[in-house]
Residue frames as qw, qx, qy, qz and C-alpha x, y, z in Angstrom:
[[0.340, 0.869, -0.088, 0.349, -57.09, -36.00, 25.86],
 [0.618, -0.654, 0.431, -0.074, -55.61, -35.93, 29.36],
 [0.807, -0.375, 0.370, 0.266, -53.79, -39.24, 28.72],
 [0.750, 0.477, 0.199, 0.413, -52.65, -38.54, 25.28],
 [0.099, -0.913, 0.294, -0.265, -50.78, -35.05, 27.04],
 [0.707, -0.562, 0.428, -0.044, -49.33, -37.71, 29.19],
 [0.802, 0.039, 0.485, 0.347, -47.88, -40.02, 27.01],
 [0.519, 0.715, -0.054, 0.465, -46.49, -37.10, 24.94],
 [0.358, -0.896, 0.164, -0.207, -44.76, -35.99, 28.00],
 [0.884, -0.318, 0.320, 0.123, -43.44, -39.05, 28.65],
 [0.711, 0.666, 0.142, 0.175, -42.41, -39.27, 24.86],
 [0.198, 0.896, -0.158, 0.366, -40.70, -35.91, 25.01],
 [0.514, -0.722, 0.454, -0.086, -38.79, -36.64, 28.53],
 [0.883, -0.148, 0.402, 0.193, -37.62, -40.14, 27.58],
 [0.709, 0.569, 0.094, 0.406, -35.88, -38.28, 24.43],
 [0.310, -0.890, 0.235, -0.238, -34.31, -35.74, 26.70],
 [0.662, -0.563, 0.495, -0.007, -33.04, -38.12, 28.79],
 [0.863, 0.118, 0.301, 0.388, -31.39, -40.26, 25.71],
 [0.425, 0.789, -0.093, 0.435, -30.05, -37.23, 24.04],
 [0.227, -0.849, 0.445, -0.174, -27.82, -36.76, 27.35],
 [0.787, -0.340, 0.468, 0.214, -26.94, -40.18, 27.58],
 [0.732, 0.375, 0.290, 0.490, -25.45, -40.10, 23.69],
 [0.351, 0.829, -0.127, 0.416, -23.89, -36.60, 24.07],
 [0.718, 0.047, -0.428, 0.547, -20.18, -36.78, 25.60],
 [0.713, -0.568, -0.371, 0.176, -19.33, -35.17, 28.58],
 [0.791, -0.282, 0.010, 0.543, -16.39, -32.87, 29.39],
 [0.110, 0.903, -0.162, -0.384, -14.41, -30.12, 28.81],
 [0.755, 0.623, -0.141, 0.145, -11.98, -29.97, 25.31],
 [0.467, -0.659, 0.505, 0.302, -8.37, -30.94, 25.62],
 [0.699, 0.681, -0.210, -0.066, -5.52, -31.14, 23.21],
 [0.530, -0.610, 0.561, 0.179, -2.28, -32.42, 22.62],
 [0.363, 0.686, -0.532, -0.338, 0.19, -33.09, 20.19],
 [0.848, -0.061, 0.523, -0.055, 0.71, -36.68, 18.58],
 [0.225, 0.679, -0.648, -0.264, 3.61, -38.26, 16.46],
 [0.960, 0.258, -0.089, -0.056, 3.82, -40.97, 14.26],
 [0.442, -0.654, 0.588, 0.174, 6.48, -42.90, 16.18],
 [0.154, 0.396, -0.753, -0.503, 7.85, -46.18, 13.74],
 [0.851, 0.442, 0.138, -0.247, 5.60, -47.96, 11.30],
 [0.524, -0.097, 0.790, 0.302, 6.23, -50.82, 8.99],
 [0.666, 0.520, 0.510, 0.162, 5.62, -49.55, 6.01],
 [0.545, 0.316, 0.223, 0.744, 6.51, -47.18, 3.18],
 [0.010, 0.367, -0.052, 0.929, 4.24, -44.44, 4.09],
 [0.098, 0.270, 0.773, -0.566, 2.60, -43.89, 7.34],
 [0.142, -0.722, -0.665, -0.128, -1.66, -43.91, 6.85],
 [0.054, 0.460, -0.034, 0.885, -3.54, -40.56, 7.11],
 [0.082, -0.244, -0.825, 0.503, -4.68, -40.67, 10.75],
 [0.319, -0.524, -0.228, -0.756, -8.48, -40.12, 11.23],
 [0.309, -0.512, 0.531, -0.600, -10.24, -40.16, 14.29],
 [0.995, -0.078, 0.006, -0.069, -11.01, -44.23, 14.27],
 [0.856, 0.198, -0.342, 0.333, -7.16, -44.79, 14.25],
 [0.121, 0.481, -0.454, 0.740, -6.48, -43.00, 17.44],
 [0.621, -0.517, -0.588, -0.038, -7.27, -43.85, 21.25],
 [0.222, 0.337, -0.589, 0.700, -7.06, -42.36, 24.30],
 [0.730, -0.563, -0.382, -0.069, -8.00, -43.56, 27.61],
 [0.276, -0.591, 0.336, -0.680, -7.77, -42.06, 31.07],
 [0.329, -0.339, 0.783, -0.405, -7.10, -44.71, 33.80],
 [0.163, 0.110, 0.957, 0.212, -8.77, -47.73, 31.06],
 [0.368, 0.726, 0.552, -0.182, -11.57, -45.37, 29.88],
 [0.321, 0.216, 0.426, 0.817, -11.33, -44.23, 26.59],
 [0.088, -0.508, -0.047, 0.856, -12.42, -40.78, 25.70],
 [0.519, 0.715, 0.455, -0.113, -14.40, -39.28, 23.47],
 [0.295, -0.258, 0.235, 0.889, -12.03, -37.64, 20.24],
 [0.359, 0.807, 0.331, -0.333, -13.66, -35.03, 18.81],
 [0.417, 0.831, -0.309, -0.200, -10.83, -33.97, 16.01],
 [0.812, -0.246, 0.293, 0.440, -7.91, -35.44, 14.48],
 [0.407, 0.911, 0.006, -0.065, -6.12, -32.35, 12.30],
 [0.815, 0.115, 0.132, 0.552, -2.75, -33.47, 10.37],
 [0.276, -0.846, -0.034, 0.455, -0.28, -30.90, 10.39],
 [0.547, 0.095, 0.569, 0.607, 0.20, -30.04, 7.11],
 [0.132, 0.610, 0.642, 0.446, -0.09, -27.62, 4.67],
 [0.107, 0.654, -0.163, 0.731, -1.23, -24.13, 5.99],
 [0.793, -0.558, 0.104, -0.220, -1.44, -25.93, 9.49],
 [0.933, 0.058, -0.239, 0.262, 2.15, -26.70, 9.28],
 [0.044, -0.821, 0.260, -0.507, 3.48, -23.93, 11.01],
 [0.734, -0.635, -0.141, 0.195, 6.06, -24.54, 14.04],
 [0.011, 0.919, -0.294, 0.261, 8.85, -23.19, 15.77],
 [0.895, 0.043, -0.294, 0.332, 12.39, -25.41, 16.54],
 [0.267, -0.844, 0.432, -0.174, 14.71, -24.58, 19.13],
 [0.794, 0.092, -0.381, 0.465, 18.27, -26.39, 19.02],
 [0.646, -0.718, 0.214, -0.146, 18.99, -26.18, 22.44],
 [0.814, 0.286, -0.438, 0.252, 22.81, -27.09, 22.43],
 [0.808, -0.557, 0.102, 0.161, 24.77, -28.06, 25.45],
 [0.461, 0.824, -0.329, 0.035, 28.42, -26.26, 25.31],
 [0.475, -0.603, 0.630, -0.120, 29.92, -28.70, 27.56],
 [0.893, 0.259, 0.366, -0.024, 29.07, -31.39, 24.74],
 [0.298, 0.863, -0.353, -0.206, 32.09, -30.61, 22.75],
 [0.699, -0.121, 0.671, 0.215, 33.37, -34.76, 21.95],
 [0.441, -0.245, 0.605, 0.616, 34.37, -34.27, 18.55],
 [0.296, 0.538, 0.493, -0.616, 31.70, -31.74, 17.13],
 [0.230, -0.386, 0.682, 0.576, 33.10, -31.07, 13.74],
 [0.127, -0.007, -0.872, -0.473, 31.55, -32.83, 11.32],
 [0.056, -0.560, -0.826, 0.001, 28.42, -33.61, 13.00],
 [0.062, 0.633, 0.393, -0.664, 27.53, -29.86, 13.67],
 [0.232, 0.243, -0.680, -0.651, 27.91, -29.57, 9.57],
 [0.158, -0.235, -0.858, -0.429, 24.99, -31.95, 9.81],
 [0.122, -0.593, -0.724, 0.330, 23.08, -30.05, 11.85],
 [0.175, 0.492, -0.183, -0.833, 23.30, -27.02, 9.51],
 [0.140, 0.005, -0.715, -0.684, 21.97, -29.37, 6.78],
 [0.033, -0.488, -0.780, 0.390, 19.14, -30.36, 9.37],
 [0.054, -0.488, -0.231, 0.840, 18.40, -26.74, 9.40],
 [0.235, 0.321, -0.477, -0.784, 18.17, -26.31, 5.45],
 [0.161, -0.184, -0.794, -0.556, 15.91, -29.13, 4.92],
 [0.110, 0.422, 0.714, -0.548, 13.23, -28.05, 7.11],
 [0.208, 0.746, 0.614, 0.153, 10.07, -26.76, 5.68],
 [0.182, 0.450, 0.092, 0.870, 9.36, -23.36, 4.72],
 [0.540, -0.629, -0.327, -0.454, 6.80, -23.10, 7.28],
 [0.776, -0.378, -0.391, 0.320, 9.42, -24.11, 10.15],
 [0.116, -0.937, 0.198, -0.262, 10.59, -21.11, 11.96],
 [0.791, 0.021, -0.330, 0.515, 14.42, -22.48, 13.41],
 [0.227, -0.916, 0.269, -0.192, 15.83, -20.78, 17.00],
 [0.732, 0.207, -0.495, 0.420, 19.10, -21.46, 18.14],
 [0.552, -0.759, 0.183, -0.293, 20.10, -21.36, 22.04],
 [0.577, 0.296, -0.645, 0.404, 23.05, -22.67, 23.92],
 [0.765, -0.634, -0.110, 0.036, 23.66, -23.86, 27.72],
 [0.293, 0.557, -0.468, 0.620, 26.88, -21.52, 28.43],
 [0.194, 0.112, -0.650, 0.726, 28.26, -22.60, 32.40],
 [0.033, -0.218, -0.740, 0.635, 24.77, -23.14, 33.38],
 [0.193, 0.561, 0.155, -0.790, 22.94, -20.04, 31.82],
 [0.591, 0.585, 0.546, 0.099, 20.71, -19.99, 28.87],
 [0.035, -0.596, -0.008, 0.803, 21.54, -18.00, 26.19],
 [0.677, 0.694, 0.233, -0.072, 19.26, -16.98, 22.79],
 [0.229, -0.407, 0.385, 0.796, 21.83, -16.55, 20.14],
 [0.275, 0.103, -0.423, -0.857, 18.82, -16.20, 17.38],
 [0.482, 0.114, 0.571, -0.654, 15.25, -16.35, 17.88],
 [0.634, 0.252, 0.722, 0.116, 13.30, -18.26, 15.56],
 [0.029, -0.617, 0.349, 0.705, 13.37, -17.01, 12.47],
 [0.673, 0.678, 0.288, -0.068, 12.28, -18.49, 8.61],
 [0.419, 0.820, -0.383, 0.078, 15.75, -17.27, 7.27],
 [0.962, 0.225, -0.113, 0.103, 17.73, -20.22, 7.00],
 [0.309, 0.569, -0.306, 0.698, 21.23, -17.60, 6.94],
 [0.226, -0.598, 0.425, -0.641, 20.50, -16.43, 9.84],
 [0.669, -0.635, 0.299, -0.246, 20.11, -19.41, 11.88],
 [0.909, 0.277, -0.097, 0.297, 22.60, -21.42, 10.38],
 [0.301, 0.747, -0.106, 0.584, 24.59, -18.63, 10.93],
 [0.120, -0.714, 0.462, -0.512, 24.33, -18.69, 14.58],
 [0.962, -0.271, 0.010, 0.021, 24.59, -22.28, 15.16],
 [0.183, 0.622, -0.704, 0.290, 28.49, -22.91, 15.94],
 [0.616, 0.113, -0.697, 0.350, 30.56, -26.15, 17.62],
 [0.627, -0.773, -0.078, -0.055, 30.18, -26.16, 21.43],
 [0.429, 0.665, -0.501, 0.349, 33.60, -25.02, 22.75],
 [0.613, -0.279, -0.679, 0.293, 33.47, -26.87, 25.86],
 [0.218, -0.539, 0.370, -0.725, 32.72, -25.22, 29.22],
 [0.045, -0.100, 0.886, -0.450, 32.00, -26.87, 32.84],
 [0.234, -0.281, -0.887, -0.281, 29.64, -29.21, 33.20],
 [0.155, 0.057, 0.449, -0.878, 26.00, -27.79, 34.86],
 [0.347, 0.162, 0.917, -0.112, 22.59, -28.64, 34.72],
 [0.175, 0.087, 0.710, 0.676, 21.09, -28.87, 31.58],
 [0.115, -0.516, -0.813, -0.245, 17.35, -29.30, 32.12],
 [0.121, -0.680, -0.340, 0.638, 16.79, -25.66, 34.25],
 [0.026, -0.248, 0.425, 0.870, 17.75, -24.32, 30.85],
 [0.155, -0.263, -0.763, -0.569, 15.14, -26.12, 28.91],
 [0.037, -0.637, -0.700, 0.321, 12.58, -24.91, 31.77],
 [0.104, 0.719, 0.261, -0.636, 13.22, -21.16, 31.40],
 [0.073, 0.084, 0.760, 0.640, 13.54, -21.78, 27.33],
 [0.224, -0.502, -0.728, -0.411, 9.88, -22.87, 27.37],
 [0.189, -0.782, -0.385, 0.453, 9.03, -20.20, 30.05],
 [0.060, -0.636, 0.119, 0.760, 10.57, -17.34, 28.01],
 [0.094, 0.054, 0.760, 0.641, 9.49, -18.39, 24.43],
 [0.480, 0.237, 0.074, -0.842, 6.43, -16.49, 23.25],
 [0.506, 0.302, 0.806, -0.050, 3.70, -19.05, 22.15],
 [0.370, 0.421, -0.273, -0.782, 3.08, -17.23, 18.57],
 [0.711, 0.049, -0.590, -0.380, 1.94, -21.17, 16.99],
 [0.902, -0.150, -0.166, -0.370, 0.66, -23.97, 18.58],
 [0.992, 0.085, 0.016, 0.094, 3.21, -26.23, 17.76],
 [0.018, -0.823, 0.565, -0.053, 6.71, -25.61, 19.67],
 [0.926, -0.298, 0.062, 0.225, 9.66, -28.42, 20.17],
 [0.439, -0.790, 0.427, 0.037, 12.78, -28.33, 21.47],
 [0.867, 0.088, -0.322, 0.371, 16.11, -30.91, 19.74],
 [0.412, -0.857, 0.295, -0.099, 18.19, -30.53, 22.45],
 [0.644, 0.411, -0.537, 0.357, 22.55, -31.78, 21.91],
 [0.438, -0.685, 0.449, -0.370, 23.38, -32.70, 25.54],
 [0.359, 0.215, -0.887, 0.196, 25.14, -35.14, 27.99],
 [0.289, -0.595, -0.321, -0.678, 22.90, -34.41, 29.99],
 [0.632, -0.143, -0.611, 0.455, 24.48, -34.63, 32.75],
 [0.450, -0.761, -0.148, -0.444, 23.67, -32.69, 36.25],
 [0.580, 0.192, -0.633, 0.475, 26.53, -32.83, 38.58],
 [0.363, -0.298, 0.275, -0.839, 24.18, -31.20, 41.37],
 [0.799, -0.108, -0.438, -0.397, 21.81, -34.26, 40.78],
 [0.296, -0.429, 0.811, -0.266, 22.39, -36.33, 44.29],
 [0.578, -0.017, 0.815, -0.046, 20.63, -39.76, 42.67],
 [0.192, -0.095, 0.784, 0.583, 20.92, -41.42, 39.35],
 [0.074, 0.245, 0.960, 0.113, 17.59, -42.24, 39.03],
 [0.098, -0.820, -0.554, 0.109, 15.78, -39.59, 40.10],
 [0.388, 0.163, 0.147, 0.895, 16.20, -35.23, 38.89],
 [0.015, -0.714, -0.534, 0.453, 13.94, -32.85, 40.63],
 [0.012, -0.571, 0.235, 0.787, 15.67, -30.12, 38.30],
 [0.055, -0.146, -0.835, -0.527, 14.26, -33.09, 34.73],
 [0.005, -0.656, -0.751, -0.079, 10.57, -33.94, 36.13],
 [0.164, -0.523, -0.010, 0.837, 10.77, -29.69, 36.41],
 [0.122, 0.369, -0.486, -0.783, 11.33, -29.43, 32.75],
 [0.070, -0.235, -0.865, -0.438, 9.18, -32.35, 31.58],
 [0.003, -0.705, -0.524, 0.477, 6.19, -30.40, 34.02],
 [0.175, 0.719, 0.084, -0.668, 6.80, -27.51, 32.33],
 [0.261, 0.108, -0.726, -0.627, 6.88, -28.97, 28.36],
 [0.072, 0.234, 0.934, -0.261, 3.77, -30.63, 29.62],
 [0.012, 0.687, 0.497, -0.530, 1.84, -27.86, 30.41],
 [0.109, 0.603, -0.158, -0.774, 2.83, -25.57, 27.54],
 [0.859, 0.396, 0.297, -0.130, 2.46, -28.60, 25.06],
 [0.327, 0.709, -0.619, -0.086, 6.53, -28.46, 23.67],
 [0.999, 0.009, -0.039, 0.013, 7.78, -31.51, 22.47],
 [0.174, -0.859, 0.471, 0.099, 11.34, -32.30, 23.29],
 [0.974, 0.114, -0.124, 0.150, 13.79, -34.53, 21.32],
 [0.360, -0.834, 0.416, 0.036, 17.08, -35.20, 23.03],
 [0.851, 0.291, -0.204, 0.386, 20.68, -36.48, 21.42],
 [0.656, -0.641, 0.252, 0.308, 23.04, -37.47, 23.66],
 [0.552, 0.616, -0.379, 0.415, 26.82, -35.82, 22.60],
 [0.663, -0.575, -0.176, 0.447, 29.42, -35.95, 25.82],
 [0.159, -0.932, 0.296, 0.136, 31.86, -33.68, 27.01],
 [0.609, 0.441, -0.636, 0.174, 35.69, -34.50, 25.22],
 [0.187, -0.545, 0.695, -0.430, 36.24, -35.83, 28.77],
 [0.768, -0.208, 0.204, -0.570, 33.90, -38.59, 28.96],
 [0.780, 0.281, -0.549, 0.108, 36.31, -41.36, 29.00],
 [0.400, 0.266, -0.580, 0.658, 37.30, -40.57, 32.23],
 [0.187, -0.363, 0.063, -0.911, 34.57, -39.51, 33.52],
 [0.285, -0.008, 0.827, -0.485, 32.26, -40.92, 36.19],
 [0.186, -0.236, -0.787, -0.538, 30.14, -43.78, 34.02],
 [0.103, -0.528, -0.756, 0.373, 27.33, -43.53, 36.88],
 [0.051, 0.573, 0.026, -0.818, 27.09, -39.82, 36.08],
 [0.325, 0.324, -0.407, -0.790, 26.64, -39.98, 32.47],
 [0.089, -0.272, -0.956, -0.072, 24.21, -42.80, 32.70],
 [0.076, 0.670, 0.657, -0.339, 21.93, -41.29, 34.84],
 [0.075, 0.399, -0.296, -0.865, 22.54, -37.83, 32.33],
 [0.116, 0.031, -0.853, -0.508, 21.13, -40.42, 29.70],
 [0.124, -0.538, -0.833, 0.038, 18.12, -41.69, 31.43],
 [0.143, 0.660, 0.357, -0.645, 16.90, -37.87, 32.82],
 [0.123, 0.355, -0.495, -0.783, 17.28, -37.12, 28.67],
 [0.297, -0.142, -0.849, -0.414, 14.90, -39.95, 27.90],
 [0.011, -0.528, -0.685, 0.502, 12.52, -39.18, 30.58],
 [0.107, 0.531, 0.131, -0.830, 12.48, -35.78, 29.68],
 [0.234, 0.138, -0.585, -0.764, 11.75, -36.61, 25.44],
 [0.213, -0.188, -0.922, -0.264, 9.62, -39.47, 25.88],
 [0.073, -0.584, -0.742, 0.321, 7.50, -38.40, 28.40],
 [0.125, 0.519, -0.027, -0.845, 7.00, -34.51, 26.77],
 [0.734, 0.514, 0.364, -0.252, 6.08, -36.96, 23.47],
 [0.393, 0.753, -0.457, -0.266, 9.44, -36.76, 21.77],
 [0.939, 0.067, -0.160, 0.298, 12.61, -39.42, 21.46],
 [0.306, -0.844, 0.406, 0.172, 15.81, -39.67, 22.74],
 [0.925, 0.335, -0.089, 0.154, 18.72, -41.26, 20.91],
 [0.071, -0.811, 0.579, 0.031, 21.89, -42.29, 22.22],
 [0.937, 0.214, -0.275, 0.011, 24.54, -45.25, 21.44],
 [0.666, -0.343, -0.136, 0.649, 26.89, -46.17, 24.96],
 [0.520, -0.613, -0.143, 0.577, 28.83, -43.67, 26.37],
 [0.534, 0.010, 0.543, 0.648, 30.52, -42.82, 23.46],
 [0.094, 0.445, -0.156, -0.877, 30.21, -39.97, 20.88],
 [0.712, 0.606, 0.259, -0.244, 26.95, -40.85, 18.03],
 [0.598, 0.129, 0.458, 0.645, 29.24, -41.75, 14.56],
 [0.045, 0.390, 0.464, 0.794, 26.48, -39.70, 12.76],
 [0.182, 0.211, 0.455, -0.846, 24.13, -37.52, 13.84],
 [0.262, 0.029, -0.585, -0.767, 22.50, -37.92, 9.85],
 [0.213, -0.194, -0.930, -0.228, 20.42, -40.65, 10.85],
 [0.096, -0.474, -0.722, 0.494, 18.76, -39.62, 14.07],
 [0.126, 0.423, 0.049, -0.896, 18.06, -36.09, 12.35],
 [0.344, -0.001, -0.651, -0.676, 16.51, -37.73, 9.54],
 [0.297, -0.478, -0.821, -0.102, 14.09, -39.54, 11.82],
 [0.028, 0.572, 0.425, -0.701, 13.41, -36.55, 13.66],
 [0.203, 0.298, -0.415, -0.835, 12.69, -34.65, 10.34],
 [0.328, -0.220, -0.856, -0.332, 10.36, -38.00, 9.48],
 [0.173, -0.594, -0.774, 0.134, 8.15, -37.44, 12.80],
 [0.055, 0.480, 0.278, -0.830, 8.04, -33.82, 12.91],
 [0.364, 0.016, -0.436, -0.822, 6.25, -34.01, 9.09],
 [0.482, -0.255, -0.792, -0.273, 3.57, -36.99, 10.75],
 [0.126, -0.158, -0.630, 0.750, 2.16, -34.92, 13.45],
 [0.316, -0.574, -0.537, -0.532, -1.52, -34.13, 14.20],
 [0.073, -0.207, 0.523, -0.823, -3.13, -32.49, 16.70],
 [0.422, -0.391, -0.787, -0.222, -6.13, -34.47, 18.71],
 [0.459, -0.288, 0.095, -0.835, -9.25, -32.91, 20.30],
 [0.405, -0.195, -0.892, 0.039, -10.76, -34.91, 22.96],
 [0.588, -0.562, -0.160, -0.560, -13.35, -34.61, 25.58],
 [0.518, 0.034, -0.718, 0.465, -12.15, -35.25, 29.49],
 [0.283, -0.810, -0.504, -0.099, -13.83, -34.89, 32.74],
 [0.183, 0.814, -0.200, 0.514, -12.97, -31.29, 34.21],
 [0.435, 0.002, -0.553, 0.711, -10.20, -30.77, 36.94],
 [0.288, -0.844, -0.242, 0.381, -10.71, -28.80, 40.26],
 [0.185, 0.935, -0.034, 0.300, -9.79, -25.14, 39.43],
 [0.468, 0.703, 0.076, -0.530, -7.84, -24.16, 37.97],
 [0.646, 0.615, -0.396, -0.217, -6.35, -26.87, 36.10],
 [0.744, -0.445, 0.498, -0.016, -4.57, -29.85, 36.50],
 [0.458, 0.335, -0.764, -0.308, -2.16, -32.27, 34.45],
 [0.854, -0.026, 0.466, -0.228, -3.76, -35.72, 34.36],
 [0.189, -0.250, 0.906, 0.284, -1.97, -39.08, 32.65],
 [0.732, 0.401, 0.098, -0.542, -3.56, -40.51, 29.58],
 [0.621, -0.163, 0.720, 0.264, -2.76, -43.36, 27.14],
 [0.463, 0.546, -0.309, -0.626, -2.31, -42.76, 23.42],
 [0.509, -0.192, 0.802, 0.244, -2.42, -45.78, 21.36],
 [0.202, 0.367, -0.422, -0.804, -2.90, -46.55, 17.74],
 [0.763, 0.088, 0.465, -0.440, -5.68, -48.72, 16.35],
 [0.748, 0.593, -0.284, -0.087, -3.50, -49.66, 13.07],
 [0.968, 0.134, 0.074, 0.200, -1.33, -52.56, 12.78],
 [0.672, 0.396, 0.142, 0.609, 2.33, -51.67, 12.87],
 [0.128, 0.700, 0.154, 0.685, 1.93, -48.27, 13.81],
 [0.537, -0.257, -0.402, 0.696, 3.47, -46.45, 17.01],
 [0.182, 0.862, 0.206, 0.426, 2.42, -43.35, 18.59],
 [0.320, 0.043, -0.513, 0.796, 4.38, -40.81, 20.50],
 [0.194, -0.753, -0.217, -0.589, 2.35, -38.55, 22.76],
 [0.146, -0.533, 0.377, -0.743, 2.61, -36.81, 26.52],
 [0.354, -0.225, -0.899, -0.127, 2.31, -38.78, 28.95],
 [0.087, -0.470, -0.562, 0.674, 0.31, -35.97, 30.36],
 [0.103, 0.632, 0.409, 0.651, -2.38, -33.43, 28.87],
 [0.158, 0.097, 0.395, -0.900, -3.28, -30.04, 30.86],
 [0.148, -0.630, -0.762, -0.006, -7.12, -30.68, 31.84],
 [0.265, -0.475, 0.101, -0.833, -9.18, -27.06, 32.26],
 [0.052, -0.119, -0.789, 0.600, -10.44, -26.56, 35.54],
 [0.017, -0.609, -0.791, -0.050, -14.43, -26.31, 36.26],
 [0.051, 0.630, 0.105, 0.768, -15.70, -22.84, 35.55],
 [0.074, -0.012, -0.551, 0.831, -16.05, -21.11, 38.63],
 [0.074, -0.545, -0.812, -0.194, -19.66, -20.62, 39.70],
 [0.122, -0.223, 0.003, -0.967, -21.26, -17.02, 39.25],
 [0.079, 0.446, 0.660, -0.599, -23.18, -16.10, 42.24],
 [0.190, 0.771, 0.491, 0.360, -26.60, -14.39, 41.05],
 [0.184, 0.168, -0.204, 0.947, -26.34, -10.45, 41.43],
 [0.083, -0.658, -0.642, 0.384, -28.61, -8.84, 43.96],
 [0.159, 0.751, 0.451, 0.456, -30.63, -6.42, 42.63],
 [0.090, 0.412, -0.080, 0.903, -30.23, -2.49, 43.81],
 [0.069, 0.720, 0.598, -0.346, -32.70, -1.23, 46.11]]
């Protein structure tokens, strides 16, 4: 009788001890992912076998993959326009009012502007078409200043009411403070702080009506801190030389194409030191053909603090 206790003991421990090794690890993280470009007519509904992410060449357990559609399409757009961008606005800000109109019903549309430096809301998101059409308007040109302090306190002053914020931002993005091309203490700011809140940022490059004259070194590096900042927050950037975009039509139509092929993915990661940390991950797709965009950072919770026992009264 004795050994048959034993060898159910054993039994019972050695299933223990496999049921931890087959149950994942970690604390839940999220983070927003966009069907970047695909070869085909219509992108594939993503489940969780056509998604990866790995953490320094170890992949991750995903625990969800939830398309954003439907009554989970809710988000909130901020056109973030740059009034020093004012190269021949005309026409193309007429296609960013048609931008506006073909968004879902479910898209809530703010409008903001970079006046001489300073942010300013000229209509908060909103669901009424009129009214933000209404306060989009031409940049009238003002002195050049840096762009990307705006788009910090944007996503610092913008109430999180959905999940799912992003940012098209119309800049040169130039930074005449900026003392090297390559490098923007005032960009890896902003892309820290779309990081952490989870806002995605696409940037089109427009210059200032000066930029023919203007210092090409300057509006290079403007170009590259604009593609840091989209690509690495999980958006695009799109610009074509120096030079004013012909159309804006196209680029807004592929933004309009990846903001309807977003999903949001649940994963399992080990926990940060308190009280939180960004850590670098790799998104990649397991379909043929098929590009994703995503952060190249996720916020990681930190390890719960540890609750001393209470001592008892005397």
């Amino acid at each position: 009788m004795s050994k048959l206790r034993t060898a159910s003991w054993l039994t019972f421990a050695c299933t223990l001890v496999l049921s931890a090794q087959t149950q994942p690890a970690g604390v839940p993280a999220k983070m927003l992912v966009t069907v970047g470009h695909y070869f085909r007519h219509e992108p594939p509904l993503l489940t969780k076998n056509d998604v990866t992410i790995k953490q320094q060449f170890d992949p991750l357990p995903i625990t969800s993959v939830v398309p954003l559609r439907g009554d989970r399409a809710g988000m909130e757009l901020f056109l973030l326009v740059d009034n020093c961008s004012n190269c021949e606005p005309g026409t193309k800000f007429e296609e960013l009012r048609r931008f506006i109109t073909s968004q879902p019903p479910t898209t809530a549309v703010g409008v903001a502007y970079i006046q001489d430096g300073v942010l300013k809301i000229a209509e908060n998101p909103t669901v009424d078409r009129d009214r933000a059409i209404k306060a989009l308007s031409a940049p009238t040109g003002s002195k050049p200043t840096n762009p990307f302090s705006a788009v910090t306190e944007l996503i610092k002053i913008w109430p999180q009411n959905t999940p799912r914020r992003t940012i098209l931002m119309i800049s040169n993005g130039v930074d005449p403070g900026a003392g090297d091309e390559l490098q923007n203490p005032s960009a890896d700011a902003a892309i820290d702080t779309a990081e952490r809140a989870g806002v995605t940022v696409f940037a089109i490059y427009h210059p200032s009506a000066d930029y023919a004259t203007s210092d090409f070194g300057k509006i290079y590096s403007g170009q590259v801190q604009l593609a840091h900042l989209a690509t690495e927050s999980g958006g695009e950037a799109y610009f074509l030389g120096f030079g004013p975009l012909p159309s804006l039509a196209p680029f807004l139509a592929d933004i309009s194409d990846h903001l309807a092929n977003q999903y949001f993915v649940e994963f399992l990661v080990s926990p940060a030191p308190p009280p939180g940390e960004l850590q670098s991950v790799a998104v990649k797709s397991t379909i043929k053909d098929l590009d994703l965009m995503a952060p190249d950072k996720v916020w990681v919770p930190g390890r719960e603090a540890e609750v001393s026992p209470k001592k008892k009264r005397p």
